[in-house]
N, C-alpha and C positions, 0 to 999 in steps of 0.2 A: 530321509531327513533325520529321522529316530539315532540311525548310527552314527550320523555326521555330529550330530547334537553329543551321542554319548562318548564320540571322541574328544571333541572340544571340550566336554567338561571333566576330562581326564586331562587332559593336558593344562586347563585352568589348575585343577586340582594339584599336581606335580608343582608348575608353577609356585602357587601359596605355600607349598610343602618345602619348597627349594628358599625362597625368600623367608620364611619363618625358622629354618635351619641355620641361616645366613644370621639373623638378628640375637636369634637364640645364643648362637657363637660368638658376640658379639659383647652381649650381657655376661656369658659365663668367664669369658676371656677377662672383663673385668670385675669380677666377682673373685674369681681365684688367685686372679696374679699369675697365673699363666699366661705364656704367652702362643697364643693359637694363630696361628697365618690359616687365612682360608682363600681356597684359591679354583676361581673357575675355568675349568681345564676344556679345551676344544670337542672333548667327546665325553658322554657317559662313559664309567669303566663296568664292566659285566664279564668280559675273560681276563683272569687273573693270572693266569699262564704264561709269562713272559717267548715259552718255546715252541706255545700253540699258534702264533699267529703272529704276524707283521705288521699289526696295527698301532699306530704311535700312541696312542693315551695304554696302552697294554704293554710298551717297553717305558714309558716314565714312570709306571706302575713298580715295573722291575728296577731303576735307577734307586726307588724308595725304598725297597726290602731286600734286595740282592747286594752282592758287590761281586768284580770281577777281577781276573787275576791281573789283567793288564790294564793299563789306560792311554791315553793320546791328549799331548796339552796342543797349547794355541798354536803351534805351527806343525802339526800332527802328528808329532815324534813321539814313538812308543816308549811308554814312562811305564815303572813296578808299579802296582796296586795293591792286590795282595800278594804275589809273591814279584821275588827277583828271577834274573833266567845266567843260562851262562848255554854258550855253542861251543861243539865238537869243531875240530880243527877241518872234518871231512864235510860240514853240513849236516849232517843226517841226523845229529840227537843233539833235541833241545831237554832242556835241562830246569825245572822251575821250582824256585825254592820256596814257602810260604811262609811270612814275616809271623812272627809274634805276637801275641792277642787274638787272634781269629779267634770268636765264637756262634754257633748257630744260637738263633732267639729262644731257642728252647734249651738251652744252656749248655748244652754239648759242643766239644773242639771240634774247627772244622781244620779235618785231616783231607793227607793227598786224596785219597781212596773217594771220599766226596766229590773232590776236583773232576778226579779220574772218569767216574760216573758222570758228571756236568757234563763233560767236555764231548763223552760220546753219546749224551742224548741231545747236545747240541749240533753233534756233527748228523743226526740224523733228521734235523729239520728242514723248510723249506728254503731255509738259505743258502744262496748255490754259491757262496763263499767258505760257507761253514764244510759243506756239503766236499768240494774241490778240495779242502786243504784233506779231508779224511781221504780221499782219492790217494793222495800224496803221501799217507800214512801206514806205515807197517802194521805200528801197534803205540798204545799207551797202557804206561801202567805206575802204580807208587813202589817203591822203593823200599819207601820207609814213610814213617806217618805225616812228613812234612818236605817229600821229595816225588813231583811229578816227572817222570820220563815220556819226551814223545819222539818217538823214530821213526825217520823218514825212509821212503823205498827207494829216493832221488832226491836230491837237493828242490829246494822250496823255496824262493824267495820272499813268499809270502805267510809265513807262520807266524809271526810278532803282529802283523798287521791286520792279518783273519781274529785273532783271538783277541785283539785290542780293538777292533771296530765299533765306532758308538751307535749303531742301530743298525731297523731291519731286525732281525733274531740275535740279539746279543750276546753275549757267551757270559752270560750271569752262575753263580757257582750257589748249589743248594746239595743239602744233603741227600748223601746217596741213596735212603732211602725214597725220597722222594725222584729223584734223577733218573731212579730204575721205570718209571710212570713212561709205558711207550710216549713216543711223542706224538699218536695218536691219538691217546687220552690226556685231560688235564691232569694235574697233579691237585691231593686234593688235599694242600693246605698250602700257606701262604708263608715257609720258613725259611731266613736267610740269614746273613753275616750283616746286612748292610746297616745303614746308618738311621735308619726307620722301622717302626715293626709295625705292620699290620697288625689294625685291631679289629678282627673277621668279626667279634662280637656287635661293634655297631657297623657294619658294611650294608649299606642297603640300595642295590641297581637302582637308578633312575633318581636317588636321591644324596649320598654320600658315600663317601668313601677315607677311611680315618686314618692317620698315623703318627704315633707318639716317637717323639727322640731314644735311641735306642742308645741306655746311658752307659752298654757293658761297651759299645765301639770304641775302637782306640783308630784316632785316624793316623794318615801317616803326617809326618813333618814337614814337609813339602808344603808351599800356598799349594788353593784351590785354582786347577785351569782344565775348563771342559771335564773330561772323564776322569784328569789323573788328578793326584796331591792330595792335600788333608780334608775330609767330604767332614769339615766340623759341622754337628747343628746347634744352630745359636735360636731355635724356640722348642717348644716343650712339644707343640701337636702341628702339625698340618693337617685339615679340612680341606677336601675337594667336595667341592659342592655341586650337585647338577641345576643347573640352567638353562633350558631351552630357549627360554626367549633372551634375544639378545638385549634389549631394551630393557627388563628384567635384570638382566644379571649387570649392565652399566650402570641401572640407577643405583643399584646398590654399593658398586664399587665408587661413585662418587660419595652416596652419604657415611663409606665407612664400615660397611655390614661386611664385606669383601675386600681382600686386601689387592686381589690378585687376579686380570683375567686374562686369558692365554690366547684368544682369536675374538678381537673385539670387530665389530662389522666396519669394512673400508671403509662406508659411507657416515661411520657416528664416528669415525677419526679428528676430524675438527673439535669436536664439542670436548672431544679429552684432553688435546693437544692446547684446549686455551685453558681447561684449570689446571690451574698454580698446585694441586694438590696431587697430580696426578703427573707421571713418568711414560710416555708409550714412546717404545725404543724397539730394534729391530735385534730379540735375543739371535738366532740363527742367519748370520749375513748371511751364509753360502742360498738363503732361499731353496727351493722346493720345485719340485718337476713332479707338473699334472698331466695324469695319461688317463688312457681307456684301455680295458683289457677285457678280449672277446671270449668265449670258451667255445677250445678247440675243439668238445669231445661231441658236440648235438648239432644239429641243422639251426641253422645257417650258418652259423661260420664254422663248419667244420671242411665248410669250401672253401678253398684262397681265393679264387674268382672272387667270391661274395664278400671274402674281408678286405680286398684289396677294393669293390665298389664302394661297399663303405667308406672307408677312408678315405675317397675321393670326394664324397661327400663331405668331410668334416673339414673347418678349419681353428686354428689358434685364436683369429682375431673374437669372430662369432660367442667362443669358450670364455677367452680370458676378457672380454666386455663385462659378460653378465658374472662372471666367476668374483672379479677384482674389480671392477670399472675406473679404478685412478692408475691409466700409464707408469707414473711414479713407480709402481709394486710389481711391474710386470713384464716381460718382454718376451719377443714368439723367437723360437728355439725349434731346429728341426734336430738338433745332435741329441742320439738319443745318453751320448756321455758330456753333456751339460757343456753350454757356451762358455768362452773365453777360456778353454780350459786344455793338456796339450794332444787330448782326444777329440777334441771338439769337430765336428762336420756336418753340412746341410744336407748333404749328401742323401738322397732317396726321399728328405723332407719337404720338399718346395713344393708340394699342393698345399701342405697343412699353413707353410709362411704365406703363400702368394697369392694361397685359393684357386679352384679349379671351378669351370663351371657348372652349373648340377647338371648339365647336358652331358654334359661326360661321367661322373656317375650315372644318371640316368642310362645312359648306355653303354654303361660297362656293366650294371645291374640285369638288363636285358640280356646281355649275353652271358651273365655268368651258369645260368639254370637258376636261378632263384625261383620256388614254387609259390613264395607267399606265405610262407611260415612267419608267426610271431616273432618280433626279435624281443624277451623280456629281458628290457633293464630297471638294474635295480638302484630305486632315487633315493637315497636319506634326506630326509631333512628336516634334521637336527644338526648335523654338520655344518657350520657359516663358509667353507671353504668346498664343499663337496655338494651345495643345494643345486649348483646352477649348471654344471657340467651335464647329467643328464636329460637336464629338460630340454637344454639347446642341441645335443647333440640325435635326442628323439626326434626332433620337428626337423632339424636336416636329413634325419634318414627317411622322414618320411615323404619330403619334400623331392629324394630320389626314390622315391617307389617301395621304400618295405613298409612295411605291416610291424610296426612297433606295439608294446604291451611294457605301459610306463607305471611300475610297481612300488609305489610311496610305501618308507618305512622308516625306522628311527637305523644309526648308524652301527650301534651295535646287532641289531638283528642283521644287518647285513654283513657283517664280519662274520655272525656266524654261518650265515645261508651260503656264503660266497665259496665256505671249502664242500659245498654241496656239490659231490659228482655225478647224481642224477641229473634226468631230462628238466627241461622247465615245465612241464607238464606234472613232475612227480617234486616239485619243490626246488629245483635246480632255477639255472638262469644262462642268460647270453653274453650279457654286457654290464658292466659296472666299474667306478670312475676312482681313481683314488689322487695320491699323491705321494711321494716319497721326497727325503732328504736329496737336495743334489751332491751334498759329500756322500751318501749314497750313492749313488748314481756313474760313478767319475769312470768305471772302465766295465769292460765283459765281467768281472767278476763279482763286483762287490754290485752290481746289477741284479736287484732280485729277481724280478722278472723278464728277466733275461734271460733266459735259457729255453733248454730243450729235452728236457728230462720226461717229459708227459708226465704220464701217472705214477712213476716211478721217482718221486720226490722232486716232482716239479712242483713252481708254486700255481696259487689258481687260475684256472685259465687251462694250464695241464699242454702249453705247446710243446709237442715232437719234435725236437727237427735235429737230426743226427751230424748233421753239417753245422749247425751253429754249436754242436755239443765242442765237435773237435777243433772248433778257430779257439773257443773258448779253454779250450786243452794247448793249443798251440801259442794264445795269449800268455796263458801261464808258465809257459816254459818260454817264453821270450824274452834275452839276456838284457837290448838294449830299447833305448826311447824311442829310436826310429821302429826298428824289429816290430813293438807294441802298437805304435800309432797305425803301421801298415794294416796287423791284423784286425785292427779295433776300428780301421774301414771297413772291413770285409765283413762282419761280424754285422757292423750296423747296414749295410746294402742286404745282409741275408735278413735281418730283422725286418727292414721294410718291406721285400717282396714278400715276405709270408706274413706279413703284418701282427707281429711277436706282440708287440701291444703300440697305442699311436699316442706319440708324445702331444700334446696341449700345452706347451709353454710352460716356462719356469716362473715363479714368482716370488714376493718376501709376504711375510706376515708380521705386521708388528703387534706385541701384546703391551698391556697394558696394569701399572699398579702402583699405589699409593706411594707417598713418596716419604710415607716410613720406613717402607721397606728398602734393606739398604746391603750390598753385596752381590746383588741378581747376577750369577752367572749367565754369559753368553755361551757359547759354541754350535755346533752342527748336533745334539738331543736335545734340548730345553726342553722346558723349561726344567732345574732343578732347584731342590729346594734346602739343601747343604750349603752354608757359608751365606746364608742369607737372614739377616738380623731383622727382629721389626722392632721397632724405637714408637711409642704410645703419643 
């Protein structure tokens, strides 16, 4: 009782510390004539690493302090950022030129040789898009101080559109002394070109996170659309403020203390949507696809038997009830490259749409050897979109026979436990629930968790499978629409028999913010906070 008590009043404590940050901003905003947008974002931020991890409140981190060489507008045609490109007549050498004004926030030009460094500690993260174009690559190198070369060993269709991708690990450009920082380790300061600067002096986990308009940027000419055009800022600071409680972080965005909040709960959508002062709109149409992903390397699921019983066990509806519970925001999806879309298939999915009985997991658990080993999953909740996936999907696995070990924690500690490659015994884990973009999502490649790299720059989870490596080899070298669709059958039938990770349905998030603020970009990364004005 004693712990339970001194958890609670740490979390009370946070609370009054989050809401008195909120008011305090609120007062000084008009006090100075400044103009501060504060805004409560879907997770605490704690890894500041935009190339360490795949966690989305950690690449809108990097949107604020970074910039990138390329971009993508509204109908996802690769647009210049920071530099322009020009192509060899053969394919094999891209060519990228960096515009005028670049500067790092520490006052220094940011030269090719920066880029150069960027581009190959990004190729060595766990994104197996980043990861696939360096496959594809001879070499990179600058030129001269304001000329990147990248040659190819074989023609690449995909080079503009790996290096202009808006998430998952995005190819954000820091200086090279920082870039040299294995991608093993974080980098251990927060310095970029982009259109905001980290103010690591007030940065405090679990209660803010700061950033002033960064007045040397020169944007480009071009309107703002998604990633590409002029990222103008039209207020002096952005405030991210932590809120756990969601009740907590609404009140205040109705009286004013908050301008901004990024995953308000499905169920307090009514109450925003009837005041007159308040906006809640759908930044990200393309919506999001919710999965579970097992780790390949420890008992139990380092049996397919055992990951294929589980997943007999699970289904969409069960998830997305308690995950979403208004229909409106949600619909069950077996394709693991996202419905209505020219990859889209059910293909290998129809227990998770149609539901199976637990007799038949019960009995495909019986036969797999399963000894009765713990399965530890790991449950955040602090996340409003990631509370409910674990709980429901623990009481189906135990309702087929495993032995669950249901492990509460806040979101970021589980970002960071999740690249844990040890046993669950020594800190590791089994199973834990996430979600990604479905413009993410859309083929074998730009699929982070897709792959079969294991431990050799796979992402977590660490699945093997040498046959899903080469469809994913042979998607990418696939000329035509058909060619592509064939392989990106094949790819997702390999992904369900060895159960690569199990799709839970797609869904939208609408966020929510005062309707002073006026410019809110939409796209597939939201939220940003460039080209968005707040009017008093």
């Amino acid at each position: 009782m004693a712990q339970v008590s001194r958890r609670k009043l740490l979390q009370l404590a946070v609370i009054a510390a989050s809401a008195l940050t909120a008011a305090w901003t609120s007062v000084a905003s008009a006090a100075t004539g400044k103009k501060i947008l504060t805004a409560v974002m879907q997770s605490d931020l704690r890894v500041t690493d935009p190339g360490f991890t795949t966690a989305i409140i950690t690449r809108d981190h990097g949107y604020m302090v970074y910039d990138t060489l390329l971009g993508i507008d509204t109908s996802f045609k690769v647009r210049p950022q920071m530099a322009d490109w020009a192509v060899s007549a053969d394919k094999l050498t891209y060519t990228f030129t960096l515009r005028d004004g670049l500067i790092w926030h520490d006052g220094g030009p940011v030269t090719a040789e920066d880029c150069v460094a960027s581009l190959k500690r990004w190729g060595t993260s766990v994104d197996g898009m980043a990861r696939k174009l360096m496959d594809f690559t001879s070499g990179i190198e600058a030129t001269d101080a304001k000329t990147i070369v990248l040659r190819l060993k074989e023609p690449y269709g995909l080079v503009l559109e790996t290096i202009a991708k808006p998430s998952a690990v995005v190819a954000f450009m820091m200086p090279k002394r920082l870039a040299e920082t294995p991608i093993t380790k974080q980098i251990p300061e927060q310095i970029g070109s982009g259109p905001f600067k980290f103010v690591a002096g007030e940065f405090q986990p679990g209660v803010k996170a700061i950033y002033e308009k960064n007045t040397d940027y020169v944007p480009r000419k071009e309107p703002a659309e998604w990633t590409s055009g002029g990222k103008v800022v039209k207020v002096d600071r952005v405030e991210w403020i932590t809120m756990p409680d969601a009740q907590t972080a609404l009140n205040a965005l109705q009286s004013g203390d908050v301008d901004f909040v990024e995953t308000p709960p499905f169920d307090m959508l009514p109450a925003l949507e009837s005041n007159p002062d308040i906006t809640v709109s759908i930044l990200n149409k393309f919506g999001f696809q919710s999965f579970g992903r097992m780790n390949f390397l420890h008992p139990p699921f380092d049996n397919v038997k055992i990951r294929r019983a589980a997943m007999l066990a699970i289904n969409q509806k069960d998830v997305l009830d308690a995950q979403i519970g208004n229909p409106k925001y949600y619909k069950f999806c077996g394709a693991f490259f996202i419905c209505d879309t020219p990859l889209a298939s059910d293909a290998g999915g129809e227990t998770l749409i149609k539901g199976k009985s637990m007799a038949d997991a019960k009995k495909a658990l019986a036969e797999s050897g399963y000894d009765g080993t713990p399965v530890v999953i790991l449950a955040p909740g602090d996340q409003i979109l990631l509370k409910a996936q674990p709980i429901v999907v623990a009481q189906l696995l135990r309702e087929a026979g495993f032995k669950v070990d249901l492990q509460a924690m806040d979101w970021q500690t589980l970002v960071t436990r999740r690249a844990n490659q040890k046993s669950p015994k020594e800190g590791g884990w089994n199973m834990f629930f996430t979600y990604q973009g479905a413009a993410d999502s859309l083929n074998p490649l730009v699929n982070v968790p897709m792959g079969g790299k294991g431990t050799s720059g796979g992402w977590y989870g660490w699945s093997e499978d040498a046959k899903l490596e080469e469809l994913r080899d042979a998607f990418a070298r696939a000329t035509s629409p058909e060619e592509q669709k064939r392989i990106a059958l094949e790819v997702q039938k390999e992904a369900y028999d060895q159960v690569i990770y199990i799709p839970l349905g797609q869904f939208q998030a609408p966020s929510a913010w005062r309707k002073s603020l006026t410019g809110v970009i939409d796209g597939p990364a939201t939220p940003m906070f460039w080209n968005v004005e707040k009017n008093e």
